[in-house]
Phi, psi and omega in degrees: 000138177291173206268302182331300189313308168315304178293341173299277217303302175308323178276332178279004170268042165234016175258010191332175317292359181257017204289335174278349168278350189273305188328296184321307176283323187316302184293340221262348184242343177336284196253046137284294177352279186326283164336324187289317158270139192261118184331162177270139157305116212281327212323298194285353185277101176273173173056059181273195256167069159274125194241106178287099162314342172255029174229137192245129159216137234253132151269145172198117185283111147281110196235148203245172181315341186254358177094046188238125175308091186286113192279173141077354181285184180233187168322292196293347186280005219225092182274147171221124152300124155219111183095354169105350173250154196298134215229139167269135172270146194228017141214179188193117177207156181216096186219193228196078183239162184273141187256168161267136205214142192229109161296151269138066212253117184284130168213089155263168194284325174260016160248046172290329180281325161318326208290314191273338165275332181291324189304298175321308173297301178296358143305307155321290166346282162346271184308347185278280278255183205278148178270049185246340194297172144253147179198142205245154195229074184267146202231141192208153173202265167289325195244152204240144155206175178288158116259334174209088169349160177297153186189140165263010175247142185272354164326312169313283196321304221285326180327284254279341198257280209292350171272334235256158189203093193305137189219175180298175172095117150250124211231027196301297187322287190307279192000280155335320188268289189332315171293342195259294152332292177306225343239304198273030174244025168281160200261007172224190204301294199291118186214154177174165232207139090309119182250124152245131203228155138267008194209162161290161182301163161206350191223012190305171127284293241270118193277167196285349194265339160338283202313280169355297184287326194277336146303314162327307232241005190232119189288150139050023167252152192222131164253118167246178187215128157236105195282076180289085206269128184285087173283036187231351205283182179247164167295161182243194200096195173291168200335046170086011194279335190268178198289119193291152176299334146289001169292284211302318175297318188266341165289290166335306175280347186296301186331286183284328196270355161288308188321299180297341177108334199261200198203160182256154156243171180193074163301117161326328172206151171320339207281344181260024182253313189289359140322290181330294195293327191291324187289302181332316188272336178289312207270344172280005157290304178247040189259144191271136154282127193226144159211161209198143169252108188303158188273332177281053200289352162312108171302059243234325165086025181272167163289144181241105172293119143266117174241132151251131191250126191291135198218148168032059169272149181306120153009291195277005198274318188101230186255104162327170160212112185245136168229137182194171209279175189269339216172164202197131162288145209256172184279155188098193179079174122029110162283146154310000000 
């Protein structure tokens, strides 16, 4: 299935019954559509996005023993593997620039008791984050859609949260895709996505190793996750051995938001998420960029295993913690 075709088909299940026939038509004219239209002019538009297809850039979060952002390293402090060989990096930066930013909001029926602190903490997020960001409202439950387009006003966000109207259903994969999708139609360079969720998937179209390949396969989005996850439930199967849907939930966001440089969380209680969103936005402040021209110039459509590594770090920071992305689908190969 095409990636358009998909995306119609997510949005149009909120048009049930006639949402898979406008889908159906919809693609079949897509890309004339596409063709047709003429870009909007970028000149005035900052922080624009010139974009190399040969330059792979790294976000990467360093954190000291204590969970404290470690400042101030340089170019030279910073090794990156890809494939195990040593790669030279030929850019580098550490600045405080504003993103294109995706909420990613589960509004399901079981996170109605949830909604007004989870609401607060992503409102928080917001006011930590740079005030410059745009920032978008996807919202998902049997069905994943926009609620609110990009906007710098948090007036917009908070309508856009308070409208929302917990239903049966979980779509966390489309959700997911859907945010992802949005995210890379923001004017600016720095783009990433916060997903809050309470649950495994039950209503996607899009199956998780789908969701999987197409993270691989997707530049410059930073995925974070905060997962309210029932770590008590038991397993299923014969005497409970096999893996519980919150097992399974949580392996997932772990899963897809390491691929990206970003990271899962699993607070114990409501009482630790708006803590979370406050850190989440300090390290999207203050994460170093490294980029490289892999060494590897086959346009090939393989997997690329990425490690970056910390070298002559400050005395006192202790046992680092770097988080960045793991891997990267490399360009070329096979269409899709």
């Amino acid at each position: 299935m095409g990636r358009s075709v998909l995306l119609l088909l997510i949005l149009s299940r909120r048009l049930r019954p006639i949402g898979l026939a406008f889908a159906l038509l919809m693609s079949s004219s897509l890309s004339l559509t596409l063709l047709s239209q003429t870009p909007p002019p970028k000149d005035d538009k900052p922080y624009q996005l010139k974009f190399d297809v040969n330059l792979v850039q790294l976000p990467v979060t360093v954190n000291d023993k204590n969970g404290v952002m470690v400042p101030d390293l340089k170019q030279e402090n910073f090794q990156v593997f890809e494939d195990k060989v040593l790669q030279e990096i030929s850019l580098f930066k550490h600045e405080d620039i504003p993103l294109s930013l995706g909420l990613v909001i589960d509004n399901s029926g079981s996170m109605r008791n949830k909604r007004e602190r989870v609401h607060s903490a992503a409102l928080t997020f917001v006011r930590e984050s740079n005030p410059d960001d745009e920032t978008f409202v996807i919202a998902f439950h049997e069905d994943a859609y926009l609620e609110q387009d990009f906007t710098g006003s948090l007036g917009d966000l908070v309508d856009a949260l308070d409208n929302l109207d917990p239903r049966n259903g979980t779509a966390l994969h489309d959700g997911i895709y859907l945010g992802m999708e949005h995210a890379k139609k923001g004017r600016l360079e720095k783009k990433a996505i916060l997903v809050i969720s309470d649950g495994e998937d039950k209503d996607s179209i899009m199956s998780y190793d789908k969701l999987l390949k197409y993270v691989q396969g997707s530049k410059d989005i930073a995925v974070y996750a905060i997962g309210l996850l029932d770590e008590s439930e038991q397993g299923t199967g014969f005497l409970g051995l096999g893996r519980s849907t919150q097992k399974k939930a949580r392996e997932g966001l772990t899963e897809l938001t390491g691929i990206t440089g970003g990271r899962a969380y699993f607070p114990k209680s409501l009482d630790e998420v708006e803590k979370i969103c406050q850190q989440i936005a300090r390290d999207l402040r203050n994460q170093y960029t490294v980029g490289y021209y892999p060494k590897n110039k086959n346009k090939d459509g393989t997997r690329r295993l990425v490690t970056v590594n910390v070298v002559n770090p400050p005395r006192n920071a202790g046992k680092l913690t770097i988080h960045a992305p793991s891997e990267y689908v490399a360009p070329g190969g096979p269409t899709q």
